[in-house]
N, CA, C and O atoms as CSV, one atom per row, in Angstrom:
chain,resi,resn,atom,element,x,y,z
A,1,UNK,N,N,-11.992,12.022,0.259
A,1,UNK,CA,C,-12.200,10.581,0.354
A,1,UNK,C,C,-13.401,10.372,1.268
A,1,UNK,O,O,-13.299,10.732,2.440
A,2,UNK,N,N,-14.451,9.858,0.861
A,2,UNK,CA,C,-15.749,9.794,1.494
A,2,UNK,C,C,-15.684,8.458,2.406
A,2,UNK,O,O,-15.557,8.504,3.630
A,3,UNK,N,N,-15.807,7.055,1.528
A,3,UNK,CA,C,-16.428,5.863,2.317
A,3,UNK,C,C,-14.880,4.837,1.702
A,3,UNK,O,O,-14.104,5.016,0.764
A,4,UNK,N,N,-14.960,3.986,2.556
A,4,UNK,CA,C,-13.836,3.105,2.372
A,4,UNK,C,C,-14.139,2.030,2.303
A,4,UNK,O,O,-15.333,2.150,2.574
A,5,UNK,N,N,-13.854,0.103,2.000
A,5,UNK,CA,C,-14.352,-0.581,2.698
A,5,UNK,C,C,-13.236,-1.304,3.151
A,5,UNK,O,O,-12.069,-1.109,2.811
A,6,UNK,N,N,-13.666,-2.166,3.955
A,6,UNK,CA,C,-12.616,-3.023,4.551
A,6,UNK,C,C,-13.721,-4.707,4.237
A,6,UNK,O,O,-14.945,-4.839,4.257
A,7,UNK,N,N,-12.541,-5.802,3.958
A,7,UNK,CA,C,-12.733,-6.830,3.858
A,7,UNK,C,C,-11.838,-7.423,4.646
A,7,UNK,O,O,-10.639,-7.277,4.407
A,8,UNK,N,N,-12.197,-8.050,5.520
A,8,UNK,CA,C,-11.766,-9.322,6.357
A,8,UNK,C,C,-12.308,-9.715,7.704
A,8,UNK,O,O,-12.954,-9.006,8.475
A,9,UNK,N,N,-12.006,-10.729,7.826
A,9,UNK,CA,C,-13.020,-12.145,8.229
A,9,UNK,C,C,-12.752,-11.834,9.837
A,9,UNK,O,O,-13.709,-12.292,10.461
A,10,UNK,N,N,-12.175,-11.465,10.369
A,10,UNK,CA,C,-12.089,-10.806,11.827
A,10,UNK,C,C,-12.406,-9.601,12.528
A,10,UNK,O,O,-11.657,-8.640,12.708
A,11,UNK,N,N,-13.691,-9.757,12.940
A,11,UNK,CA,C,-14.334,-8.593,13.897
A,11,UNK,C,C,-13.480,-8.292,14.215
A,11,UNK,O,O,-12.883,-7.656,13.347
A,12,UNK,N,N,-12.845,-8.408,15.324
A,12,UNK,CA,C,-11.766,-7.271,15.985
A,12,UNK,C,C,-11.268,-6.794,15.099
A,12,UNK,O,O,-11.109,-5.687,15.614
A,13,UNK,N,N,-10.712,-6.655,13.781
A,13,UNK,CA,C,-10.094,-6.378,12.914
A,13,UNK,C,C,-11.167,-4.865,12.660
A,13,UNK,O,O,-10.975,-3.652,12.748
A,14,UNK,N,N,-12.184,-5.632,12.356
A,14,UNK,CA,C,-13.192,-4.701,11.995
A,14,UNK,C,C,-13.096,-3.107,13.095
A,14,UNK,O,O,-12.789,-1.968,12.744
A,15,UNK,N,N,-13.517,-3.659,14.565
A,15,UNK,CA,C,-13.575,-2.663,15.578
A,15,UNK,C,C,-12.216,-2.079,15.152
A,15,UNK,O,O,-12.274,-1.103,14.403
A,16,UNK,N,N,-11.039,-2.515,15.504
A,16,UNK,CA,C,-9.904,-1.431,15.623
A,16,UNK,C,C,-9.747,-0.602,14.400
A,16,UNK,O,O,-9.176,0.488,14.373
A,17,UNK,N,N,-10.420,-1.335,13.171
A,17,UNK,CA,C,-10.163,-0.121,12.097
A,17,UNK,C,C,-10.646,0.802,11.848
A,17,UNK,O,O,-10.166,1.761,11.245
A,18,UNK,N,N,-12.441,0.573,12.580
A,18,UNK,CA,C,-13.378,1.628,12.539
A,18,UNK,C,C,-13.158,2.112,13.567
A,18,UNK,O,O,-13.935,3.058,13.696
A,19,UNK,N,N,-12.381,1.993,14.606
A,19,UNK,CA,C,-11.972,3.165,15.716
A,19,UNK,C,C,-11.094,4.140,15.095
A,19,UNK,O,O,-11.322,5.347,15.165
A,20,UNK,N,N,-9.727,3.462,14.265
A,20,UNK,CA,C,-8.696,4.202,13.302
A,20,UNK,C,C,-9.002,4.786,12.629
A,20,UNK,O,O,-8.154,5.589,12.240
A,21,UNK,N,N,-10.195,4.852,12.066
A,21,UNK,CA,C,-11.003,5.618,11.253
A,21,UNK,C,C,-11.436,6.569,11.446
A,21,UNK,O,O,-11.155,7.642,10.912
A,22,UNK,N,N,-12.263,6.329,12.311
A,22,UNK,CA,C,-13.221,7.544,13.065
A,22,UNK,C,C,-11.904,8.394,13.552
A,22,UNK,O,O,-12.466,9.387,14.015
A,23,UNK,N,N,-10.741,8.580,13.702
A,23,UNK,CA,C,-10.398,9.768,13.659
A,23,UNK,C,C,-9.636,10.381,12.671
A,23,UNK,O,O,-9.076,11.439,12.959
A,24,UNK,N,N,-9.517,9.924,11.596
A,24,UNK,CA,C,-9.108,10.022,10.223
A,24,UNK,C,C,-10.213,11.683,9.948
A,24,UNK,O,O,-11.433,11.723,10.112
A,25,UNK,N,N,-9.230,12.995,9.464
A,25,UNK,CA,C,-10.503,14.163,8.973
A,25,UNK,C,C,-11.349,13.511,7.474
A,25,UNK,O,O,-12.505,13.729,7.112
A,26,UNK,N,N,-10.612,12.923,7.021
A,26,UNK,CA,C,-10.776,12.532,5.159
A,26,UNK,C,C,-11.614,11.462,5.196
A,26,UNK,O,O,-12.260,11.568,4.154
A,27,UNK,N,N,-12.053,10.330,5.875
A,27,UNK,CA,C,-12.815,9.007,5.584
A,27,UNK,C,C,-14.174,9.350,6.542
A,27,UNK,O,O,-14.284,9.256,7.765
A,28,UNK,N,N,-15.088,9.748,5.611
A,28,UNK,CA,C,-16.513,9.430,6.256
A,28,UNK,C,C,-16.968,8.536,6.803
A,28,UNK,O,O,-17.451,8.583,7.934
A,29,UNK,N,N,-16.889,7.488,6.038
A,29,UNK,CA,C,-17.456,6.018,6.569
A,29,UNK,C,C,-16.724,4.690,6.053
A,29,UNK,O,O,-16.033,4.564,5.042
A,30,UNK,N,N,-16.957,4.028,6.719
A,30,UNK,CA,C,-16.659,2.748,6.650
A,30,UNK,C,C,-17.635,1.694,6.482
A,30,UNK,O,O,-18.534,1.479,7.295
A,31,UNK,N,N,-17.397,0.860,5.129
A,31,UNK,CA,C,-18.393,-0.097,5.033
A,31,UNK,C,C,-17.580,-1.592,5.122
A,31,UNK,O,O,-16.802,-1.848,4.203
A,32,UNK,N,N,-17.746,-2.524,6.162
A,32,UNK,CA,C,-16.681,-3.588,6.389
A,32,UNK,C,C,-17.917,-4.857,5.845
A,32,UNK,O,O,-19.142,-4.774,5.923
A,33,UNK,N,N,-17.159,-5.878,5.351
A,33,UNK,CA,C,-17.657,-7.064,5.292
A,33,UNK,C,C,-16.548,-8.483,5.774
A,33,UNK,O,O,-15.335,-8.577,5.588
A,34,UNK,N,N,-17.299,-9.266,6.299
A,34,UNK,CA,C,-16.582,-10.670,6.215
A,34,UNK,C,C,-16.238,-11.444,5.702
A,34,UNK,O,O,-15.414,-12.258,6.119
A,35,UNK,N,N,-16.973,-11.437,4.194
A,35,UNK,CA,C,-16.926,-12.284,3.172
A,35,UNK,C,C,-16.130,-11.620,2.578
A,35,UNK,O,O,-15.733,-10.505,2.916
A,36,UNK,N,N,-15.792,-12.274,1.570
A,36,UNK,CA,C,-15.172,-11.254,0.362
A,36,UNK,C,C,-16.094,-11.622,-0.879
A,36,UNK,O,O,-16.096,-10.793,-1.789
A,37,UNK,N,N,-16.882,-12.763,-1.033
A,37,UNK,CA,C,-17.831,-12.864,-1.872
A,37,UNK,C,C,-19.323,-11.752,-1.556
A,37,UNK,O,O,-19.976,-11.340,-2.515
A,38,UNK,N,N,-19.643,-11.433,-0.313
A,38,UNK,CA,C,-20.392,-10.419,0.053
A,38,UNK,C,C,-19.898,-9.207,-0.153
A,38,UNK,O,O,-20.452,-8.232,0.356
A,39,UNK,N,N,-19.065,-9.113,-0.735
A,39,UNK,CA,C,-18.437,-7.559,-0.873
A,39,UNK,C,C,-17.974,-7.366,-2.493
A,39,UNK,O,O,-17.509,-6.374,-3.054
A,40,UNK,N,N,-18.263,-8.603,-2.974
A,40,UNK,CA,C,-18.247,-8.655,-4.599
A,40,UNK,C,C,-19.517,-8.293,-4.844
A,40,UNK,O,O,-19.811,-7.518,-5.754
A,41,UNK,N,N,-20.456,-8.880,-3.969
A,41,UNK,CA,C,-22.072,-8.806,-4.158
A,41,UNK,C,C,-22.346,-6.882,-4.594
A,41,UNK,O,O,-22.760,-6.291,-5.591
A,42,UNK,N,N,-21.881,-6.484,-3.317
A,42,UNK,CA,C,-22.054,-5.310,-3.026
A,42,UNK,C,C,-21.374,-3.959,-4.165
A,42,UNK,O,O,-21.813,-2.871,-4.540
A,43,UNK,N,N,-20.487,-4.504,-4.343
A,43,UNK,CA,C,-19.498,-3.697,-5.745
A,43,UNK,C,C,-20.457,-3.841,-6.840
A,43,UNK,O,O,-20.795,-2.886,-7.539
A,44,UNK,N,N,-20.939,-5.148,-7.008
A,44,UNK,CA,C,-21.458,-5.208,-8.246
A,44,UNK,C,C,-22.651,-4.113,-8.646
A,44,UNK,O,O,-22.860,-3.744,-9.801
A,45,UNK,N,N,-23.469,-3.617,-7.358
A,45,UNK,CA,C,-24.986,-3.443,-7.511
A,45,UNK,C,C,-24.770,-1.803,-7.559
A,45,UNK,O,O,-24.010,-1.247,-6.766
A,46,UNK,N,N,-25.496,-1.104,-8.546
A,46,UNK,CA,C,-25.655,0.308,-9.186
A,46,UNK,C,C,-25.779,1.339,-8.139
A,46,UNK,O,O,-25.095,2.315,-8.447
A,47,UNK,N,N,-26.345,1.476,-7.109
A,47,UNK,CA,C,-26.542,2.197,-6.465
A,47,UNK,C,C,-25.805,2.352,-4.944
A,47,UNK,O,O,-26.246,2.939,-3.955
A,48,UNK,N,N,-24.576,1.648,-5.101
A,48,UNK,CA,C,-23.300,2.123,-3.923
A,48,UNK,C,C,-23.152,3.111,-4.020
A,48,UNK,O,O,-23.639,3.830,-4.893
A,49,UNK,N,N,-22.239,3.512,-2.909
A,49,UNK,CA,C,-21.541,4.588,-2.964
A,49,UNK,C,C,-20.317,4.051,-3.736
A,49,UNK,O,O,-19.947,2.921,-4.053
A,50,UNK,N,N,-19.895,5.135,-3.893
A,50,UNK,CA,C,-18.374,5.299,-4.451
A,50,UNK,C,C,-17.335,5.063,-3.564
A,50,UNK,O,O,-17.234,5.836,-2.611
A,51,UNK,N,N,-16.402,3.994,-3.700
A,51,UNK,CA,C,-15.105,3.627,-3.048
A,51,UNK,C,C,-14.186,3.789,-2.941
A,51,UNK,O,O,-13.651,3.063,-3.780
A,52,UNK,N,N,-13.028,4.610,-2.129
A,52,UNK,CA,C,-12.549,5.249,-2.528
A,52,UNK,C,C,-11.202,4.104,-2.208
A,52,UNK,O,O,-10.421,3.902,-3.138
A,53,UNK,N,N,-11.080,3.712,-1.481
A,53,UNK,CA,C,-10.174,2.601,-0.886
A,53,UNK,C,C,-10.652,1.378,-0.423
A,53,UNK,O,O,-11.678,1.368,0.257
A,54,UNK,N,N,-10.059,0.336,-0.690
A,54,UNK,CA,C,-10.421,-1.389,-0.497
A,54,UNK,C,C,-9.570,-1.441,0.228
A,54,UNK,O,O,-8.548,-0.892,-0.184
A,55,UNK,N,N,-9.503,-1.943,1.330
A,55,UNK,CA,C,-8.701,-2.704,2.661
A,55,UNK,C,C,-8.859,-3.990,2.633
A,55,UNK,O,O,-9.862,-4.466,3.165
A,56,UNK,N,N,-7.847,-4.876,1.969
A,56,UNK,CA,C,-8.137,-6.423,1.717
A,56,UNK,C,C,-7.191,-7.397,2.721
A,56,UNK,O,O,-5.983,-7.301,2.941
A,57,UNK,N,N,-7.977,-8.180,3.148
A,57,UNK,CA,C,-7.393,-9.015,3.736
A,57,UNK,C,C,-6.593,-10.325,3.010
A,57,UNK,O,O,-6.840,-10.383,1.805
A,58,UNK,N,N,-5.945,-11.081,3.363
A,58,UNK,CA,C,-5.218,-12.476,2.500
A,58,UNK,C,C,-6.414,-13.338,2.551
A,58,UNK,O,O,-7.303,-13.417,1.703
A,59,UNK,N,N,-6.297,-14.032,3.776
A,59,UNK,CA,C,-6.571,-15.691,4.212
A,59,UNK,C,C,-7.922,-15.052,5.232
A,59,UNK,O,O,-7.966,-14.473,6.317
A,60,UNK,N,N,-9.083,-15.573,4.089
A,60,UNK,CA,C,-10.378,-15.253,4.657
A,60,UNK,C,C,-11.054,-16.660,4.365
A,60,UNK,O,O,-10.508,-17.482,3.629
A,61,UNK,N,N,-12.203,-16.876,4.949
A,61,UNK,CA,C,-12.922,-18.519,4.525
A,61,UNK,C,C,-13.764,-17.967,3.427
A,61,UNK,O,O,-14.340,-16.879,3.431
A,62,UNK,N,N,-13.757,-18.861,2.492
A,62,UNK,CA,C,-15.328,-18.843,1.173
A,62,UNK,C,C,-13.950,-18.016,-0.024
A,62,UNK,O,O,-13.927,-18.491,-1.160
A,63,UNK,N,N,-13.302,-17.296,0.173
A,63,UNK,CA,C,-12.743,-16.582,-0.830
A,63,UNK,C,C,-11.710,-15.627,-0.525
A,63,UNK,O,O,-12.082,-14.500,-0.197
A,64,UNK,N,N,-10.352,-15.902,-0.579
A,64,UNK,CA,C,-9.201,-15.307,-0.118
A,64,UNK,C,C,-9.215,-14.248,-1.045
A,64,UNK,O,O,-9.892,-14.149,-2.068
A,65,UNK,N,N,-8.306,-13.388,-0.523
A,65,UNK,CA,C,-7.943,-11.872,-1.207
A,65,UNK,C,C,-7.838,-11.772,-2.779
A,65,UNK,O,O,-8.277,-10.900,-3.528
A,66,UNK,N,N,-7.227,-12.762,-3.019
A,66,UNK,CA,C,-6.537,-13.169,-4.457
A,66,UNK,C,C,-7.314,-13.721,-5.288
A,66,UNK,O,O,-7.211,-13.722,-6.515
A,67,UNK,N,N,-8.346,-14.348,-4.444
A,67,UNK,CA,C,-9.682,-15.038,-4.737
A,67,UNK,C,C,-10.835,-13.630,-5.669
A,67,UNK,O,O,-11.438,-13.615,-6.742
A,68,UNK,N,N,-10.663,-12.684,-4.589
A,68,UNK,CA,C,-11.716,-11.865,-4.135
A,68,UNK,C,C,-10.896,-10.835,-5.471
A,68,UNK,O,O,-11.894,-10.233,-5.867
A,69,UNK,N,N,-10.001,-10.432,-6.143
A,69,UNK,CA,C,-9.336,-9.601,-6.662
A,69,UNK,C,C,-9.827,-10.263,-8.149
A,69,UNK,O,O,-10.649,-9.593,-8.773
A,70,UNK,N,N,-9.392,-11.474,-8.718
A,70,UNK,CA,C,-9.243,-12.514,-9.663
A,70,UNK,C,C,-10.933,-12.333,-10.166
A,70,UNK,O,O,-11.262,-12.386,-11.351
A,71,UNK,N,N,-11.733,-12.152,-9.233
A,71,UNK,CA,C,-13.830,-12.499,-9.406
A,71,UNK,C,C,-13.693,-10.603,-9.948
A,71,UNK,O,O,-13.890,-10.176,-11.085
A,72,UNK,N,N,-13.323,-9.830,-8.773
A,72,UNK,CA,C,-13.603,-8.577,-9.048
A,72,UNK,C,C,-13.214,-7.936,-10.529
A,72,UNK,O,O,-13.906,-7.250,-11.282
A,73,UNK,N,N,-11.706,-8.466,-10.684
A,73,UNK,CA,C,-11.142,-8.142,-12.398
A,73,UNK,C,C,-12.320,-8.719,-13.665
A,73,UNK,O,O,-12.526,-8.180,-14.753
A,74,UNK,N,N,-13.012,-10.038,-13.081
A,74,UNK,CA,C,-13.486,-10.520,-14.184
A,74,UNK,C,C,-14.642,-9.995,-13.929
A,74,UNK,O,O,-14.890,-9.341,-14.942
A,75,UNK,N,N,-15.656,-9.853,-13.075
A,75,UNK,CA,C,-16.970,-9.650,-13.051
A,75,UNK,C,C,-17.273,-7.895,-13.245
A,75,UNK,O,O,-18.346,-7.353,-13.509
A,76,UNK,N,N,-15.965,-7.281,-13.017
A,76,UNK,CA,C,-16.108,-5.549,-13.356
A,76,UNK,C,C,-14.877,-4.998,-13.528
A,76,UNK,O,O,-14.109,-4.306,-12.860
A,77,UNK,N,N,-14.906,-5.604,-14.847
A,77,UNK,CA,C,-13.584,-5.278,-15.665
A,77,UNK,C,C,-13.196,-4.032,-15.390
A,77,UNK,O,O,-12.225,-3.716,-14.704
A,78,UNK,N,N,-14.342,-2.958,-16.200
A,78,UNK,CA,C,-13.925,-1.408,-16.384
A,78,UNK,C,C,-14.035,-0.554,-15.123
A,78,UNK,O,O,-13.337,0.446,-14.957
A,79,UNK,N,N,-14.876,-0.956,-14.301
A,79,UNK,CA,C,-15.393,-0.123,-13.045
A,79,UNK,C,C,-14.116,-0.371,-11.855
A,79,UNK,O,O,-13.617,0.365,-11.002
A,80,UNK,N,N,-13.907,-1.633,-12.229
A,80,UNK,CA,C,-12.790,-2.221,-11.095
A,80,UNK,C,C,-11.479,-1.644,-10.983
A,80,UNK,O,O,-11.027,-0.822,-10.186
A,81,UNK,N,N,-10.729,-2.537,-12.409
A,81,UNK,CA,C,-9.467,-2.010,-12.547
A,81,UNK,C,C,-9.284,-0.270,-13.126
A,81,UNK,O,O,-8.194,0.300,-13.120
A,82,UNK,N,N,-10.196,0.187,-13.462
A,82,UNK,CA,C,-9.756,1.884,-13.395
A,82,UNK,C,C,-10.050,2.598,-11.972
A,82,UNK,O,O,-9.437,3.583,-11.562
A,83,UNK,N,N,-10.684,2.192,-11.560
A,83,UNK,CA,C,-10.897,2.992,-10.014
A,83,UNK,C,C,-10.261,2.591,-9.085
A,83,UNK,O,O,-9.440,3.316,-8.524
A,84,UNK,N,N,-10.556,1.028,-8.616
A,84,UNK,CA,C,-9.977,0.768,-7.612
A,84,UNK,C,C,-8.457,0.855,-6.970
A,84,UNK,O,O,-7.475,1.073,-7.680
A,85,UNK,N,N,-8.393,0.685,-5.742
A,85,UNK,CA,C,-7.163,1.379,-5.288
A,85,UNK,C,C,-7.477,0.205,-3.896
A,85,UNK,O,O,-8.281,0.271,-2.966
A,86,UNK,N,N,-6.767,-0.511,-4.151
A,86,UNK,CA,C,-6.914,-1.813,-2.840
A,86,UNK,C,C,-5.244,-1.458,-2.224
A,86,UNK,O,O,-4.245,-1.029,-2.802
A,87,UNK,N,N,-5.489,-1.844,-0.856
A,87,UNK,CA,C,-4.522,-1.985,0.012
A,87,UNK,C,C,-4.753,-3.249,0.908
A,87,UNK,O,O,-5.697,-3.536,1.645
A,88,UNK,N,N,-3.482,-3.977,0.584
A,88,UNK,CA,C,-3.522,-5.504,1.376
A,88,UNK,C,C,-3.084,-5.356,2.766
A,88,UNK,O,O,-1.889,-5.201,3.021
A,89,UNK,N,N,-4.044,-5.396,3.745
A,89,UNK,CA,C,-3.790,-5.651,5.414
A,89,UNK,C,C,-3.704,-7.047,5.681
A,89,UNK,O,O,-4.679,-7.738,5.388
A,90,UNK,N,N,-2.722,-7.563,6.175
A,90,UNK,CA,C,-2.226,-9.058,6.397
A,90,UNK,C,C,-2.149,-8.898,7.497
A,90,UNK,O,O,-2.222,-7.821,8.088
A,91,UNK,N,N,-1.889,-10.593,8.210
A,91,UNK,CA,C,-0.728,-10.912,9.040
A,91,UNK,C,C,0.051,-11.293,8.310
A,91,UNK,O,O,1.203,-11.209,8.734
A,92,UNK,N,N,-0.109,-11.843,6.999
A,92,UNK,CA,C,0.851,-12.856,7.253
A,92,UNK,C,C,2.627,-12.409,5.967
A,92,UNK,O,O,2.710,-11.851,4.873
A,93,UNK,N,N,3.472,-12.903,6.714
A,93,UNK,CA,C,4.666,-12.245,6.092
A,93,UNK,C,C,5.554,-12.934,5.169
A,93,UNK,O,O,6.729,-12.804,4.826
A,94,UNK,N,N,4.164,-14.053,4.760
A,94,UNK,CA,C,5.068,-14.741,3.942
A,94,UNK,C,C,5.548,-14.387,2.370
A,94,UNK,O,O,4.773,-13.821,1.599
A,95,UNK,N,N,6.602,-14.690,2.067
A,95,UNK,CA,C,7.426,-13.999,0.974
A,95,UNK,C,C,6.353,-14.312,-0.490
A,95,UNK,O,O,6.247,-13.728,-1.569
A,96,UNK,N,N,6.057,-14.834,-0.232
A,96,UNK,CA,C,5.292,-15.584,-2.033
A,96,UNK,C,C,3.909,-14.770,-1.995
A,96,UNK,O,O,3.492,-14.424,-3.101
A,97,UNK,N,N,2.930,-14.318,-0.566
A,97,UNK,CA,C,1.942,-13.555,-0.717
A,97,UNK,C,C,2.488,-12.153,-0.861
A,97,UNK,O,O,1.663,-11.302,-1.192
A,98,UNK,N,N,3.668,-11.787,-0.679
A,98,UNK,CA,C,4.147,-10.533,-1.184
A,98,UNK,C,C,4.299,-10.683,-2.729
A,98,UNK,O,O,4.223,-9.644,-3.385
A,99,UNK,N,N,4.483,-11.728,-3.310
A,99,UNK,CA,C,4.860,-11.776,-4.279
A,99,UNK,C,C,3.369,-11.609,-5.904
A,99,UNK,O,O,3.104,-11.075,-6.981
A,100,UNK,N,N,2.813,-12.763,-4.614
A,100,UNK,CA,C,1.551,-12.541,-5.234
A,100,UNK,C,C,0.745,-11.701,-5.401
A,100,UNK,O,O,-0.103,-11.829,-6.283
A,101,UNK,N,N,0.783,-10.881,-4.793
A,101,UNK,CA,C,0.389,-9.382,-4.403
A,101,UNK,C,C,0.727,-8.555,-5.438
A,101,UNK,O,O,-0.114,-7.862,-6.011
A,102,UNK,N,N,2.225,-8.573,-5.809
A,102,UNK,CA,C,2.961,-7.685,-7.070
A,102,UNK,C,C,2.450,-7.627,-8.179
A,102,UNK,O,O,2.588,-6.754,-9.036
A,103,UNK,N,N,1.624,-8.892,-8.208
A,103,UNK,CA,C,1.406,-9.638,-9.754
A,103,UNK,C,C,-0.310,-8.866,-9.945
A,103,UNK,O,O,-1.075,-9.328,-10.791
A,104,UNK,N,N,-0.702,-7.753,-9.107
A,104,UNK,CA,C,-2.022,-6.943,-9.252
A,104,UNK,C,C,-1.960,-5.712,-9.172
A,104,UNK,O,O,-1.751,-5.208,-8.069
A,105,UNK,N,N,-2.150,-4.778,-10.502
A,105,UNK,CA,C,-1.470,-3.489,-10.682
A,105,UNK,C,C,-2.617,-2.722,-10.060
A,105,UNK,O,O,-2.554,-1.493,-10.054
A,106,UNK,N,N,-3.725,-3.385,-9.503
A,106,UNK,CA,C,-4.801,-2.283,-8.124
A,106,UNK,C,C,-4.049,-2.302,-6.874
A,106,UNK,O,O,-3.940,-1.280,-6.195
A,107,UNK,N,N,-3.577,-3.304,-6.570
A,107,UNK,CA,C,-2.945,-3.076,-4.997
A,107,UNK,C,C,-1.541,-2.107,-4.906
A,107,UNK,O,O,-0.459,-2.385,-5.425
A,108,UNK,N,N,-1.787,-1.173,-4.287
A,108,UNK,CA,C,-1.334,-0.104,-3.874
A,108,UNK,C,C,-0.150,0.005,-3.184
A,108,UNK,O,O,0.808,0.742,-3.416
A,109,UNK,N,N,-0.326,-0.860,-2.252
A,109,UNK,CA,C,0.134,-1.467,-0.766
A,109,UNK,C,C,0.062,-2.277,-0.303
A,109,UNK,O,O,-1.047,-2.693,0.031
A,110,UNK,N,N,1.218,-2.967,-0.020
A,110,UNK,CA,C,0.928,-4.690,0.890
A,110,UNK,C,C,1.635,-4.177,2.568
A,110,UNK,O,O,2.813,-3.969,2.859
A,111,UNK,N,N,0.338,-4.090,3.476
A,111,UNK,CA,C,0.894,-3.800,4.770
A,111,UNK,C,C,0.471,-4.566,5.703
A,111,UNK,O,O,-0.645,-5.084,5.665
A,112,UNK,N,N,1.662,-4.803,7.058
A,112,UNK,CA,C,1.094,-5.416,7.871
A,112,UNK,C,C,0.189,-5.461,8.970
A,112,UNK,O,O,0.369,-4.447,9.644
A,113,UNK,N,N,-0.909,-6.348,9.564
A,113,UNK,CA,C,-1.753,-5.667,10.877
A,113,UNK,C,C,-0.935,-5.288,11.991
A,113,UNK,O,O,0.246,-5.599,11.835
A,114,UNK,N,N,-1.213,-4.696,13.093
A,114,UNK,CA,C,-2.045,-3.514,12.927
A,114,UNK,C,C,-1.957,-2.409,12.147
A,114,UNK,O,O,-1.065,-1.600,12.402
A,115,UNK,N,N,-2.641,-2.227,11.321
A,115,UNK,CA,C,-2.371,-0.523,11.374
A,115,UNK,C,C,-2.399,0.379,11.957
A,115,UNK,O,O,-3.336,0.519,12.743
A,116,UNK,N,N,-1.490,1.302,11.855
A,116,UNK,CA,C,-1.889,2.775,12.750
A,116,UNK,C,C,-2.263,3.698,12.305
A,116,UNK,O,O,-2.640,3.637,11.135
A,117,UNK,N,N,-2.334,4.939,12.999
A,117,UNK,CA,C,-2.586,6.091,12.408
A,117,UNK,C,C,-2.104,6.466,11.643
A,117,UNK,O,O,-2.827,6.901,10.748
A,118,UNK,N,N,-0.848,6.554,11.475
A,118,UNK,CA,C,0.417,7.123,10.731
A,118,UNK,C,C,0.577,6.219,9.304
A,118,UNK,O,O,0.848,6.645,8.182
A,119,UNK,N,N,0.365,5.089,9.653
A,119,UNK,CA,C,0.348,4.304,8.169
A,119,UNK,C,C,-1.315,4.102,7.536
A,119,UNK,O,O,-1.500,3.634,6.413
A,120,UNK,N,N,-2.156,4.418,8.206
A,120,UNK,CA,C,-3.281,5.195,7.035
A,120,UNK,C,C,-3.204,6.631,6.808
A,120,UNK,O,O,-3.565,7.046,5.707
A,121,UNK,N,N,-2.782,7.458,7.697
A,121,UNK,CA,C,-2.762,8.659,6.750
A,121,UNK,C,C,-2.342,8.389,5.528
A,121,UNK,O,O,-2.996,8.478,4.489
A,122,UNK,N,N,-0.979,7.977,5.694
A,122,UNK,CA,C,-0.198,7.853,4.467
A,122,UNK,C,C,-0.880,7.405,3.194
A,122,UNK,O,O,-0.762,8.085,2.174
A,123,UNK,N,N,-1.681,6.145,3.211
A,123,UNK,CA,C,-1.911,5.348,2.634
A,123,UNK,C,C,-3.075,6.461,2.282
A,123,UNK,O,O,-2.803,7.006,1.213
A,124,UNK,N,N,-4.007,6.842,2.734
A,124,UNK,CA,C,-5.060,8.116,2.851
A,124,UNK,C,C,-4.341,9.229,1.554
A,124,UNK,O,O,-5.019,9.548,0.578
A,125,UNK,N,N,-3.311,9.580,1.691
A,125,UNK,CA,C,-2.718,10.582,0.967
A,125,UNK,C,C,-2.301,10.174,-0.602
A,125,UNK,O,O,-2.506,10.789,-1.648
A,126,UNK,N,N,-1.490,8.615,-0.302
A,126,UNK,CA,C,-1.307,8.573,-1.515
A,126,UNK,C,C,-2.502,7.920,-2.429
A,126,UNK,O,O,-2.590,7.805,-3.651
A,127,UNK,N,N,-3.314,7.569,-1.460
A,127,UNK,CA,C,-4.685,7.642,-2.380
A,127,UNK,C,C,-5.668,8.434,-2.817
A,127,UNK,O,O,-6.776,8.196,-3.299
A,128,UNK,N,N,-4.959,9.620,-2.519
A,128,UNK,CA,C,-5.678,10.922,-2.962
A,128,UNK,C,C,-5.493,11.491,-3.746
A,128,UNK,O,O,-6.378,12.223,-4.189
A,129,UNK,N,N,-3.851,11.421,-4.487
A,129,UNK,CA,C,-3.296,11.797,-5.537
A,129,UNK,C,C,-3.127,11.005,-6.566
A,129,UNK,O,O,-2.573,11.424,-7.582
């Protein structure tokens, strides 16, 4: 697993994951954005790297998770839904964004912030197989 990205709208979010990261042996890099429309931008264009994991946030401004999932299915049909492998990092625990969540056969995982070490390995592993 080379590069990962993370989407959501909170720096600190950002720092503690790229600290969680950096000691991960399997994730090279981390590419984070704030937007989630800037990170549609970025999927779209030929010469990325390859992604190996999406770290999505819910409740972002300009374009929520569901927002950001709904643009990605339509704007890269084939590239999207066969590769991607999104994992939802929330706060929030409400029952209907779990629900909503179910209803997208890319998301992997609906987990809550913080993460730790122990719940990205995991998440690391079963995205490896």
């Amino acid at each position: 697993m080379k590069t990962v990205l993370l989407i959501d709208d909170d720096e600190m979010d950002h720092f503690f994951f790229k600290r969680l990261v950096s000691k991960s042996p399997v994730i090279e890099d981390v590419i984070c954005f704030q937007y989630a429309d800037e990170a549609l931008d970025f999927l779209a264009k030929d010469n990325r790297p390859a992604i190996s994991v999406i770290f999505l946030d819910i409740n972002m401004p300009r374009m929520n998770g569901f927002e950001f999932l709904e643009e990605a299915q339509r704007l890269l049909p084939d590239s999207f839904e066969q590769k991607a492998v999104v994992v939802m990092v929330t706060s929030s625990l409400a029952p209907e964004d779990q629900e909503q969540a179910a209803k997208f056969d890319v998301i992997k995982a609906y987990l809550n912030k913080p993460l730790d070490a122990e719940t990205l390995a995991k998440v690391v592993e079963d995205a490896s197989s």
